[in-house]
mmCIF file of the N, C-alpha and C atoms, coordinates in Angstrom:
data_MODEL
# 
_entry.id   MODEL 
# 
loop_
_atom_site.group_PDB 
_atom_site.id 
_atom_site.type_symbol 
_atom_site.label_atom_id 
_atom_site.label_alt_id 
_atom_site.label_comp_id 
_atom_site.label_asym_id 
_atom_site.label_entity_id 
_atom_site.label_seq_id 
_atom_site.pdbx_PDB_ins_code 
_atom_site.Cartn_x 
_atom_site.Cartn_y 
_atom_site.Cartn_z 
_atom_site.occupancy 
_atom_site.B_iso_or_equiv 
_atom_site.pdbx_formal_charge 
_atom_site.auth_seq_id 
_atom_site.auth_comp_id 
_atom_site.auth_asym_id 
_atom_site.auth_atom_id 
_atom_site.pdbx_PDB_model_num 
ATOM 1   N N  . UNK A 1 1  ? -7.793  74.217 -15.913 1.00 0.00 ? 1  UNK A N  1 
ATOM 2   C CA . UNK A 1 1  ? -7.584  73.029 -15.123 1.00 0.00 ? 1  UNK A CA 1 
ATOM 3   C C  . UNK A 1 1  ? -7.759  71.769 -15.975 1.00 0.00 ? 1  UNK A C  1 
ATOM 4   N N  . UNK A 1 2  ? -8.585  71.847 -17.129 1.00 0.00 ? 2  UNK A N  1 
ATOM 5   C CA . UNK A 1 2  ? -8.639  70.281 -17.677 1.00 0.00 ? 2  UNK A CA 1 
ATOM 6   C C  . UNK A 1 2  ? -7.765  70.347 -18.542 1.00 0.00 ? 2  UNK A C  1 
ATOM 7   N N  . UNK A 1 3  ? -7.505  71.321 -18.833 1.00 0.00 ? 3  UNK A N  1 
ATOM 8   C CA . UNK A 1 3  ? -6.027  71.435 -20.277 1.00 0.00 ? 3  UNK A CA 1 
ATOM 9   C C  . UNK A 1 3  ? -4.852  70.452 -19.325 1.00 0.00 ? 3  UNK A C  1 
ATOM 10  N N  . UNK A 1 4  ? -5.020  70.998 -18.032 1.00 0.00 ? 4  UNK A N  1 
ATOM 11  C CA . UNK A 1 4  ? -4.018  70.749 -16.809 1.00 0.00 ? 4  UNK A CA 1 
ATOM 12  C C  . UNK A 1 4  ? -4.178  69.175 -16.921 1.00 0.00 ? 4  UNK A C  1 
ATOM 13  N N  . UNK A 1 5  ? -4.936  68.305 -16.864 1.00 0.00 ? 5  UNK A N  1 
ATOM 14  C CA . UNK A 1 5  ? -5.674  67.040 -16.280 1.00 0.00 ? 5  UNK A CA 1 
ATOM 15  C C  . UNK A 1 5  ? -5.034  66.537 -17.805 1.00 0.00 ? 5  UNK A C  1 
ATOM 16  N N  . UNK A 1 6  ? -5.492  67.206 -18.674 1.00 0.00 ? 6  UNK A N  1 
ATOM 17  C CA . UNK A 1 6  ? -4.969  66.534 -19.969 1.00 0.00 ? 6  UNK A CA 1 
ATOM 18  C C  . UNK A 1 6  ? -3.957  65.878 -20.023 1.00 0.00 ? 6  UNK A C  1 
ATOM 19  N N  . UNK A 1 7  ? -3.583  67.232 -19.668 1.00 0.00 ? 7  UNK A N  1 
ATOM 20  C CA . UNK A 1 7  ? -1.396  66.985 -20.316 1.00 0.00 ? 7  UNK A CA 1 
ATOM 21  C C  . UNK A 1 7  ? -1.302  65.795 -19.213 1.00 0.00 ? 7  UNK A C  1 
ATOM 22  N N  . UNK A 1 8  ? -1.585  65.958 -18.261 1.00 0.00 ? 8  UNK A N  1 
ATOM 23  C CA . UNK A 1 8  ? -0.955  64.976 -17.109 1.00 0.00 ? 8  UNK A CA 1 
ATOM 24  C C  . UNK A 1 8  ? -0.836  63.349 -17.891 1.00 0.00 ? 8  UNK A C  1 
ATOM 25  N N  . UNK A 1 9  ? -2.490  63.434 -18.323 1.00 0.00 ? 9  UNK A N  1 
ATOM 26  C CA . UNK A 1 9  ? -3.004  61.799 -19.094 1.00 0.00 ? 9  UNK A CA 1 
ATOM 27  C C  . UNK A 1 9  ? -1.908  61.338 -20.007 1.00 0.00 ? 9  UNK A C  1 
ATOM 28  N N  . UNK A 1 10 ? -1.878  62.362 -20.495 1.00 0.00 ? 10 UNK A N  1 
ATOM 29  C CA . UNK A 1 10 ? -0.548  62.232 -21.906 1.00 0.00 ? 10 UNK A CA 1 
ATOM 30  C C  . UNK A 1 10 ? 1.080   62.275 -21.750 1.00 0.00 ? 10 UNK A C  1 
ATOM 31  N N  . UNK A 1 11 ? 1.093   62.603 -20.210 1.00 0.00 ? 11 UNK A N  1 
ATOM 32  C CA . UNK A 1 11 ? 2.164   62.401 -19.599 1.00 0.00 ? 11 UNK A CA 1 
ATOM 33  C C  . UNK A 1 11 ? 2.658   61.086 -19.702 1.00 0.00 ? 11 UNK A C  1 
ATOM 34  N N  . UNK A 1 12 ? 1.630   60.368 -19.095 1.00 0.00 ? 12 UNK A N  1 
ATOM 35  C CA . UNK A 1 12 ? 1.466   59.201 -17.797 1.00 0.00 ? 12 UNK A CA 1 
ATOM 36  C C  . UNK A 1 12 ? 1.523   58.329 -19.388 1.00 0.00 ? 12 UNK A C  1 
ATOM 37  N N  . UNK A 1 13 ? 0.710   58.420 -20.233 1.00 0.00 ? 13 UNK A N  1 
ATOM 38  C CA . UNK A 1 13 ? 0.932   58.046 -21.583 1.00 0.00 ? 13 UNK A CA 1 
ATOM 39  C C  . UNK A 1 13 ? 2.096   57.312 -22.518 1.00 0.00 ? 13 UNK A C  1 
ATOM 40  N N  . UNK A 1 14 ? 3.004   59.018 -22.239 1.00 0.00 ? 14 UNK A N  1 
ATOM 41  C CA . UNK A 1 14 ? 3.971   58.546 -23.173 1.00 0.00 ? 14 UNK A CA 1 
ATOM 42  C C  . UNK A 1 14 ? 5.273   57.384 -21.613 1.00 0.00 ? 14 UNK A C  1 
ATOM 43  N N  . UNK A 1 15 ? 4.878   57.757 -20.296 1.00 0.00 ? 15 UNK A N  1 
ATOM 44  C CA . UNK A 1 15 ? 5.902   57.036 -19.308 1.00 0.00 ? 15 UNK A CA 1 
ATOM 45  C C  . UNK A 1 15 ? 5.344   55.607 -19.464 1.00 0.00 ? 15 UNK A C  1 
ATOM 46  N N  . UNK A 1 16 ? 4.535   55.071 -19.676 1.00 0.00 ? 16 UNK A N  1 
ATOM 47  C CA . UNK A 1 16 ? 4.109   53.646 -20.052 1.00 0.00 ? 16 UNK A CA 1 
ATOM 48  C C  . UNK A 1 16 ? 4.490   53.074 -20.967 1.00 0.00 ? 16 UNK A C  1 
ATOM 49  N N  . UNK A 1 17 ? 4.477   54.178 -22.503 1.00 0.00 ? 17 UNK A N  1 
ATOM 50  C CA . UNK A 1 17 ? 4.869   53.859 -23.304 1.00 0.00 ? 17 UNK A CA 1 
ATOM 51  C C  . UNK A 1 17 ? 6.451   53.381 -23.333 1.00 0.00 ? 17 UNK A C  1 
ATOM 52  N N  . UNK A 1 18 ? 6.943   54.379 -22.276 1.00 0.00 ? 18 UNK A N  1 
ATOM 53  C CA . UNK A 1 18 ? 9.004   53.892 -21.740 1.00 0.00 ? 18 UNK A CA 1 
ATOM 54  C C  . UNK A 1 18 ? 8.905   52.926 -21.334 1.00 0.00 ? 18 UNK A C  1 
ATOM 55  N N  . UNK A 1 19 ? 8.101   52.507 -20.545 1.00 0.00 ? 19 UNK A N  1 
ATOM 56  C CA . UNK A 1 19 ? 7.936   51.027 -20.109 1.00 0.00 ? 19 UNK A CA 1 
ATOM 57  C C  . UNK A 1 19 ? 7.897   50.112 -20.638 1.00 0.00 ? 19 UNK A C  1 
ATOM 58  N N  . UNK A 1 20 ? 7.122   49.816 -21.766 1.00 0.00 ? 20 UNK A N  1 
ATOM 59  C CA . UNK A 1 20 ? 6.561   49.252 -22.570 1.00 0.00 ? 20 UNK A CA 1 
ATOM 60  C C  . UNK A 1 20 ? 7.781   48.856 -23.500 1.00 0.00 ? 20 UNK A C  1 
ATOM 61  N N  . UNK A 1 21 ? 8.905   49.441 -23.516 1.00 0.00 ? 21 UNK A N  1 
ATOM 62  C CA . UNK A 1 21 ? 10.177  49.336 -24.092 1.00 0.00 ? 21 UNK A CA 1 
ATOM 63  C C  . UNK A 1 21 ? 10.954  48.650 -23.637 1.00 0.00 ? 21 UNK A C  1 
ATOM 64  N N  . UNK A 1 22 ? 10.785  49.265 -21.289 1.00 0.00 ? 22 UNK A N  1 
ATOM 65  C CA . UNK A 1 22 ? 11.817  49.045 -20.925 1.00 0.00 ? 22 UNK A CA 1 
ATOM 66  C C  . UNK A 1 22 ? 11.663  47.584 -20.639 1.00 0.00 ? 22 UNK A C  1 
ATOM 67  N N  . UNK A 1 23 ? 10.773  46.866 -20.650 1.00 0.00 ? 23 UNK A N  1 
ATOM 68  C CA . UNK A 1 23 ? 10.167  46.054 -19.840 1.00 0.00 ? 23 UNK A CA 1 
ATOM 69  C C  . UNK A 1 23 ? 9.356   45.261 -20.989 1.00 0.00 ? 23 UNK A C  1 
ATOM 70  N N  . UNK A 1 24 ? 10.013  44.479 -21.784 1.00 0.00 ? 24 UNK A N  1 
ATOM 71  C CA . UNK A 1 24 ? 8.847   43.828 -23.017 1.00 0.00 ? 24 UNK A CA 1 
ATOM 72  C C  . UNK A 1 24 ? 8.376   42.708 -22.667 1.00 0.00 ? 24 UNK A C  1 
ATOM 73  N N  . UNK A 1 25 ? 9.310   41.648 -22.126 1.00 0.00 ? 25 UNK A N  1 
ATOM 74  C CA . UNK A 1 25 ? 8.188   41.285 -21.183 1.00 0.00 ? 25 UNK A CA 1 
ATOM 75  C C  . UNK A 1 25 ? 6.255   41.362 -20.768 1.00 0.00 ? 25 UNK A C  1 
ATOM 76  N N  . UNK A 1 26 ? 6.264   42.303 -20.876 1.00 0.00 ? 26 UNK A N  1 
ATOM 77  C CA . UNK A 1 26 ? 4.827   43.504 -20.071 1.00 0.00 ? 26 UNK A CA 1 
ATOM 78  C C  . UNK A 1 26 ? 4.941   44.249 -20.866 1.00 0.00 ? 26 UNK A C  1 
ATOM 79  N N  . UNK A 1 27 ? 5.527   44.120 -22.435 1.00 0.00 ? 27 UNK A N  1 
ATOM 80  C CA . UNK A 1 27 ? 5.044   45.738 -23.082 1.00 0.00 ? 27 UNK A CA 1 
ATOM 81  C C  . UNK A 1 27 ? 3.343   45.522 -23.254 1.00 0.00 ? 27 UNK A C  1 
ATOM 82  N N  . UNK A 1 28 ? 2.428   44.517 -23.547 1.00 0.00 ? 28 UNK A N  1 
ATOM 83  C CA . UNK A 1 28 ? 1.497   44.545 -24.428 1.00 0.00 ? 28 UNK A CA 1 
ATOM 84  C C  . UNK A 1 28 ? 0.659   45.007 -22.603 1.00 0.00 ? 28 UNK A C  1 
ATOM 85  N N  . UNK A 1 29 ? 0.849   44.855 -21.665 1.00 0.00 ? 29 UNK A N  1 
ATOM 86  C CA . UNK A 1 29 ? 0.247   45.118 -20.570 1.00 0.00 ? 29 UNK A CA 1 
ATOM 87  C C  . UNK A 1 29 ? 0.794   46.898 -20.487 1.00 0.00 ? 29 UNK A C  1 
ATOM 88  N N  . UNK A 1 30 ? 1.570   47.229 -20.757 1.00 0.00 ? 30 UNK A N  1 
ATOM 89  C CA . UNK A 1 30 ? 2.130   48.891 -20.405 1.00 0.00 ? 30 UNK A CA 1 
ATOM 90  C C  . UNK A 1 30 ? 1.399   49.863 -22.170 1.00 0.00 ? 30 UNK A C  1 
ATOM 91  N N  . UNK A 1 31 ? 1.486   48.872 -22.956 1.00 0.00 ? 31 UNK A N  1 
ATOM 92  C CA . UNK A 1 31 ? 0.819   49.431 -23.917 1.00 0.00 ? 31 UNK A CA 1 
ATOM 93  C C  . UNK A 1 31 ? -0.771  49.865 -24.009 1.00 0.00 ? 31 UNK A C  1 
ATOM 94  N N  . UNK A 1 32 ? -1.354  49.020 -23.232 1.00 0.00 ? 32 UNK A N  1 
ATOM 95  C CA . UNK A 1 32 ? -2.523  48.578 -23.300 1.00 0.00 ? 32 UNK A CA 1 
ATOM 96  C C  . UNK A 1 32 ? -3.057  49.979 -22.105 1.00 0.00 ? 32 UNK A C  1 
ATOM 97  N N  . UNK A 1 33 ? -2.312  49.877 -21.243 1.00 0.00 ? 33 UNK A N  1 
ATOM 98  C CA . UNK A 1 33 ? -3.026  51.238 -20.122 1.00 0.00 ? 33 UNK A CA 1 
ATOM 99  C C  . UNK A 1 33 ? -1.847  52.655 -20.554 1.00 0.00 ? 33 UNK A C  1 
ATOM 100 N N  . UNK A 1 34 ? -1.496  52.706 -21.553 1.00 0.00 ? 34 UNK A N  1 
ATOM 101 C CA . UNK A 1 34 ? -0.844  54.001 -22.408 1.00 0.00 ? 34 UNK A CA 1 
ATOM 102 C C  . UNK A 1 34 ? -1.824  54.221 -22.865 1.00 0.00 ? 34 UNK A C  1 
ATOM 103 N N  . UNK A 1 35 ? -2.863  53.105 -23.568 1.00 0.00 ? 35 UNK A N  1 
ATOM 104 C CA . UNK A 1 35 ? -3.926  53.612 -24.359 1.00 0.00 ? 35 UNK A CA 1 
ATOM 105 C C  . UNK A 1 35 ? -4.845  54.432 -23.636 1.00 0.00 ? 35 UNK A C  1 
ATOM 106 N N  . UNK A 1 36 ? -5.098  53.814 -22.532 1.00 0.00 ? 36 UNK A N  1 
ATOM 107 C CA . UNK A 1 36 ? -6.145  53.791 -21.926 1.00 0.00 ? 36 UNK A CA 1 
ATOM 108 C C  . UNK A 1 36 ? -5.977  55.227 -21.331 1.00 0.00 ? 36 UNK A C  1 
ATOM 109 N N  . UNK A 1 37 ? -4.687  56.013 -21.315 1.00 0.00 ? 37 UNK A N  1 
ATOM 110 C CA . UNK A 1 37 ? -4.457  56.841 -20.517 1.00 0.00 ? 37 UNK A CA 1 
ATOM 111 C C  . UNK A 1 37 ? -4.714  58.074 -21.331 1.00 0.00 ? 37 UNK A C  1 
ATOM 112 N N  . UNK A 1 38 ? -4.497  57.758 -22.890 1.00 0.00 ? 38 UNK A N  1 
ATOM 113 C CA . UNK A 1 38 ? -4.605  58.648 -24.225 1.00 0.00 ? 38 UNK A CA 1 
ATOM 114 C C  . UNK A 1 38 ? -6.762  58.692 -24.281 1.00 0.00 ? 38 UNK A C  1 
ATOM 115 N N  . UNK A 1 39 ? -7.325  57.850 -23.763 1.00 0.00 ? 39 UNK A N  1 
ATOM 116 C CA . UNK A 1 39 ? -8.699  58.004 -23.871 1.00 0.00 ? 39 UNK A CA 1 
ATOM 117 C C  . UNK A 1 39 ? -8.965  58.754 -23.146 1.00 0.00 ? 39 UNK A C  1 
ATOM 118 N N  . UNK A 1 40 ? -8.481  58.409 -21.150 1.00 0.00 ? 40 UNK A N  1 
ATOM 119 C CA . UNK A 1 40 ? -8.423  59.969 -20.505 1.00 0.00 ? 40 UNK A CA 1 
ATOM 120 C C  . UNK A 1 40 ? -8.477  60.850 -20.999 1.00 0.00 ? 40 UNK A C  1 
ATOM 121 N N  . UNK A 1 41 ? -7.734  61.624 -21.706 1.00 0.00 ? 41 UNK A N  1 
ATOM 122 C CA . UNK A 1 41 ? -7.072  62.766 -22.161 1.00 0.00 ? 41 UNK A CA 1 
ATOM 123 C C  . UNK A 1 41 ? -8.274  63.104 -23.245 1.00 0.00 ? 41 UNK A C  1 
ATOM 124 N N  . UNK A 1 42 ? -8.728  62.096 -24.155 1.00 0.00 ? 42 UNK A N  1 
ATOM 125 C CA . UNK A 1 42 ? -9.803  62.402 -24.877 1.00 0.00 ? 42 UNK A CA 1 
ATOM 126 C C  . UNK A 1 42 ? -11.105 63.127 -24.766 1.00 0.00 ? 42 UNK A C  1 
ATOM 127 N N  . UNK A 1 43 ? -11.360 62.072 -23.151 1.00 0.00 ? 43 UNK A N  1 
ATOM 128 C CA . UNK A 1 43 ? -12.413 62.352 -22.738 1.00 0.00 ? 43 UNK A CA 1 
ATOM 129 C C  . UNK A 1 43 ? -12.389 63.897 -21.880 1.00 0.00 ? 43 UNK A C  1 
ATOM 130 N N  . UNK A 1 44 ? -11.290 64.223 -21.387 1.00 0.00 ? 44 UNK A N  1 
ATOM 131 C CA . UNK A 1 44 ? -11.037 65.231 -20.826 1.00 0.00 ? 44 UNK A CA 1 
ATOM 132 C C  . UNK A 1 44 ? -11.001 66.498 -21.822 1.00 0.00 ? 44 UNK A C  1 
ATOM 133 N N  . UNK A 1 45 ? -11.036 66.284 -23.170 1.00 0.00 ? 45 UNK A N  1 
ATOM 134 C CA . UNK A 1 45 ? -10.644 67.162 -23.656 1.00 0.00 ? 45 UNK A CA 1 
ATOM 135 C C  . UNK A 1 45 ? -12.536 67.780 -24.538 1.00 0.00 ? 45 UNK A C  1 
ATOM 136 N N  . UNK A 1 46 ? -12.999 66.529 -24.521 1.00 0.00 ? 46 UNK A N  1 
ATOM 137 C CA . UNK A 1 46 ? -14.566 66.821 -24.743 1.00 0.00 ? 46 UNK A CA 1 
ATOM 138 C C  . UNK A 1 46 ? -15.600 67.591 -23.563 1.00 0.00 ? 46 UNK A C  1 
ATOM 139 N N  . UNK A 1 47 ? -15.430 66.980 -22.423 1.00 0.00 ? 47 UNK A N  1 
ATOM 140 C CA . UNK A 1 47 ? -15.195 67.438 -21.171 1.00 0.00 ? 47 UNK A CA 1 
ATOM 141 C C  . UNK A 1 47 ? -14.817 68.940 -21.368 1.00 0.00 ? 47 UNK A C  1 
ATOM 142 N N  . UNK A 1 48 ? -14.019 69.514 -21.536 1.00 0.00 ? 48 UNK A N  1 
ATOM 143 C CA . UNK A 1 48 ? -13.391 70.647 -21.800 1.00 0.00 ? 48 UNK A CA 1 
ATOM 144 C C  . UNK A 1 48 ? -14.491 71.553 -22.956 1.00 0.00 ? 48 UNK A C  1 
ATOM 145 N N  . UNK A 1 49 ? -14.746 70.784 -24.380 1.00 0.00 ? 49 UNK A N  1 
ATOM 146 C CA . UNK A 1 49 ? -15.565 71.104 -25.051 1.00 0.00 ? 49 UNK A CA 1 
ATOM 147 C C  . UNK A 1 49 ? -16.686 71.557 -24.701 1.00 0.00 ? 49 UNK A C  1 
ATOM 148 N N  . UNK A 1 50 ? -17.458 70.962 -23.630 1.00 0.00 ? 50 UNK A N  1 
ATOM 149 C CA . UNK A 1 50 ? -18.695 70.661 -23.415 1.00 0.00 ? 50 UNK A CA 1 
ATOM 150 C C  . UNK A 1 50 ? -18.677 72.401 -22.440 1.00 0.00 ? 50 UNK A C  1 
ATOM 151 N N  . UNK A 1 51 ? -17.839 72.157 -21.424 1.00 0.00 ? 51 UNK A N  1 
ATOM 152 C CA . UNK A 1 51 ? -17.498 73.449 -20.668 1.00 0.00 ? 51 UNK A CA 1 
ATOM 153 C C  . UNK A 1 51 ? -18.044 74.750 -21.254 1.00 0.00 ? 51 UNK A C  1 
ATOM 154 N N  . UNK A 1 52 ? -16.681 74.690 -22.270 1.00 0.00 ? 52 UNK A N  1 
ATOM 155 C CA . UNK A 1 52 ? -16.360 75.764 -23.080 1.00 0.00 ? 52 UNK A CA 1 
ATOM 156 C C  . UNK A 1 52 ? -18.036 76.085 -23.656 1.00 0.00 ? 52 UNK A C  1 
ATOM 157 N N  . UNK A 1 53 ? -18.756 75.522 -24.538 1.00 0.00 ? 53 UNK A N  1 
ATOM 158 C CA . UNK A 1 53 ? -19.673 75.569 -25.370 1.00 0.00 ? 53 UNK A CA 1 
ATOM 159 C C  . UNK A 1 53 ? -21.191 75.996 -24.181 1.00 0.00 ? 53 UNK A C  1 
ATOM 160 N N  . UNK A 1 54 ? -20.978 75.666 -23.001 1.00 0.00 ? 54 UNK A N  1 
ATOM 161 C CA . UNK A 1 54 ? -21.900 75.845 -21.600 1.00 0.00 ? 54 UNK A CA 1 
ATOM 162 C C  . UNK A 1 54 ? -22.660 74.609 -21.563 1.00 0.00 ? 54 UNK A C  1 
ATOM 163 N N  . UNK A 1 55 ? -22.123 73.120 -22.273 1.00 0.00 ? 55 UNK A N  1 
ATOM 164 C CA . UNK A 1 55 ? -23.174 72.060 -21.401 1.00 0.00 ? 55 UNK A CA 1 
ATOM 165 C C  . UNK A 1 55 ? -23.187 71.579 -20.442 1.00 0.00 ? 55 UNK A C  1 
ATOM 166 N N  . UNK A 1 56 ? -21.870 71.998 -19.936 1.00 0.00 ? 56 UNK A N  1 
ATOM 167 C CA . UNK A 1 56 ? -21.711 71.425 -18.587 1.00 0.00 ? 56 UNK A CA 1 
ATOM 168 C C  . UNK A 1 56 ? -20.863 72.577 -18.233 1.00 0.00 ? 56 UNK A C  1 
ATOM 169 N N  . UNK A 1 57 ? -21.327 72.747 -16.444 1.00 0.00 ? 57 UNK A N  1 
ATOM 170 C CA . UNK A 1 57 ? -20.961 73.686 -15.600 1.00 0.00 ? 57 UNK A CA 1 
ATOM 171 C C  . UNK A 1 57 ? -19.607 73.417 -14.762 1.00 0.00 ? 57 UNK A C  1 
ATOM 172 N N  . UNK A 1 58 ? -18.625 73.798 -14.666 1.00 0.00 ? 58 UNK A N  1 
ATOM 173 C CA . UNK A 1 58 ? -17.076 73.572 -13.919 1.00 0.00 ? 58 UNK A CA 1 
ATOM 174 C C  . UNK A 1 58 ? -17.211 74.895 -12.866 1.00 0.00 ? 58 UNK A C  1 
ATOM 175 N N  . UNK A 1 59 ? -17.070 74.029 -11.640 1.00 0.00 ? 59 UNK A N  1 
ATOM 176 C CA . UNK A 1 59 ? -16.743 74.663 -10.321 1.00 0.00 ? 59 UNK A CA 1 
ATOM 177 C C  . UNK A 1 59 ? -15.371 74.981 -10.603 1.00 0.00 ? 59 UNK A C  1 
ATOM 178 N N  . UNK A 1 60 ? -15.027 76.062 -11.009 1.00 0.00 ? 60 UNK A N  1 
ATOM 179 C CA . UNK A 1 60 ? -13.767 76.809 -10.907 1.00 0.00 ? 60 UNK A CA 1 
ATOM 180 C C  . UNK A 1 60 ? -12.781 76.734 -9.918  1.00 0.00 ? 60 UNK A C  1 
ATOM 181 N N  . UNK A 1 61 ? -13.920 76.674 -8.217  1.00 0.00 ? 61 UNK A N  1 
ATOM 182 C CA . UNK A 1 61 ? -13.020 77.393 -7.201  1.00 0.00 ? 61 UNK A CA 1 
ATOM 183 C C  . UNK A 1 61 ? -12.726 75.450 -6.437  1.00 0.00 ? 61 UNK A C  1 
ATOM 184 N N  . UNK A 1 62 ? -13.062 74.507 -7.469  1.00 0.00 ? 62 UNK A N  1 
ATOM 185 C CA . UNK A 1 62 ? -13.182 73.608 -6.513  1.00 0.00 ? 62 UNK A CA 1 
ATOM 186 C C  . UNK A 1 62 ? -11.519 72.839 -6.339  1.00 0.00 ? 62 UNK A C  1 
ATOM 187 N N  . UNK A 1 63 ? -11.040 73.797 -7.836  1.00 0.00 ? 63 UNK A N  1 
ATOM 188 C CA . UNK A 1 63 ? -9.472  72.998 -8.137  1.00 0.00 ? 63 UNK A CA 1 
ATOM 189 C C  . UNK A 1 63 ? -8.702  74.370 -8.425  1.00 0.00 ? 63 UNK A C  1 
ATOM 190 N N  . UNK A 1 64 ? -7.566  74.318 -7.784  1.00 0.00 ? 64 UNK A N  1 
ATOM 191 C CA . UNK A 1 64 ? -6.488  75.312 -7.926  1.00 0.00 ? 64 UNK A CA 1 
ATOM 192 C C  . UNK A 1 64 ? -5.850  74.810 -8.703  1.00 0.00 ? 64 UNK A C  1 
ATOM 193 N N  . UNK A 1 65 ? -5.472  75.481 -10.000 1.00 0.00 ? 65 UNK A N  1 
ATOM 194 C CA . UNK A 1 65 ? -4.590  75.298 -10.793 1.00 0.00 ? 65 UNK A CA 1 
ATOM 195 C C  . UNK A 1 65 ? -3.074  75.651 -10.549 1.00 0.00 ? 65 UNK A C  1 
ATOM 196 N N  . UNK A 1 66 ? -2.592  76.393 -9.800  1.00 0.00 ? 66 UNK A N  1 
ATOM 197 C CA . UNK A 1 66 ? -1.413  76.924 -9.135  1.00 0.00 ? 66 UNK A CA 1 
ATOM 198 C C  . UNK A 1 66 ? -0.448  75.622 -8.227  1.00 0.00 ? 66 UNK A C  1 
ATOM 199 N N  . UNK A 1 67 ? -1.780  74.786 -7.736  1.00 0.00 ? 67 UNK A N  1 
ATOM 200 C CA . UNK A 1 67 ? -1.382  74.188 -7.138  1.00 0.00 ? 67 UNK A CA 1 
ATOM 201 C C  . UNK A 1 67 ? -0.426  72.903 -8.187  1.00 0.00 ? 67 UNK A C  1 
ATOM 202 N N  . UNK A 1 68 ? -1.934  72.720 -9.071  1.00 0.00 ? 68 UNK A N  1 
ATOM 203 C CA . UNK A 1 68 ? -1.388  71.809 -9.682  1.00 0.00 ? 68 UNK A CA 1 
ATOM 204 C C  . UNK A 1 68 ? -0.270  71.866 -10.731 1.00 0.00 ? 68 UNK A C  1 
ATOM 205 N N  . UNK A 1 69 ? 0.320   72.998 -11.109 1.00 0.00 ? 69 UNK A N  1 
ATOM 206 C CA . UNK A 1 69 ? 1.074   73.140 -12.118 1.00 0.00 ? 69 UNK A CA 1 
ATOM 207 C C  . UNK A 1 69 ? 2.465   73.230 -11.070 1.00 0.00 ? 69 UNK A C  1 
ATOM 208 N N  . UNK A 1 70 ? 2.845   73.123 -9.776  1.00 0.00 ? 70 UNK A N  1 
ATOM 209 C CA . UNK A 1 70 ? 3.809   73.019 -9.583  1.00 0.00 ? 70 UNK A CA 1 
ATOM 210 C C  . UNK A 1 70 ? 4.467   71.254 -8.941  1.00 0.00 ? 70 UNK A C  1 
# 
């Protein structure tokens, strides 16, 4: 599920970053929460670390991944 949460961040990431093109105007505003969306993903991915390694405990049953991958 956070691999899941990841990709999403890095999704949402690189669609700001289209923005940020489409729209220059507002690129330094679409750039600026691309970043912010790539720290998500960071933090999610330590988050993930922490899991993995047992410092922190993940309720498994609290998020369906099935759900979210469609």
């Amino acid at each position: 599920m956070i691999q899941l949460l990841m990709q999403n961040e890095l999704y949402i990431s690189k669609l700001y970053e289209v923005y940020a093109n489409r729209f220059p105007d507002k690129k330094e505003f679409w750039l600026k929460i691309s970043e912010e969306e790539k720290y998500h993903a960071r933090a999610l991915k330590l988050l993930g670390d922490h899991i993995h390694n047992g410092k922190v405990l993940f309720n498994q049953t609290r998020f369906n991944p099935s759900i979210a991958a469609n």
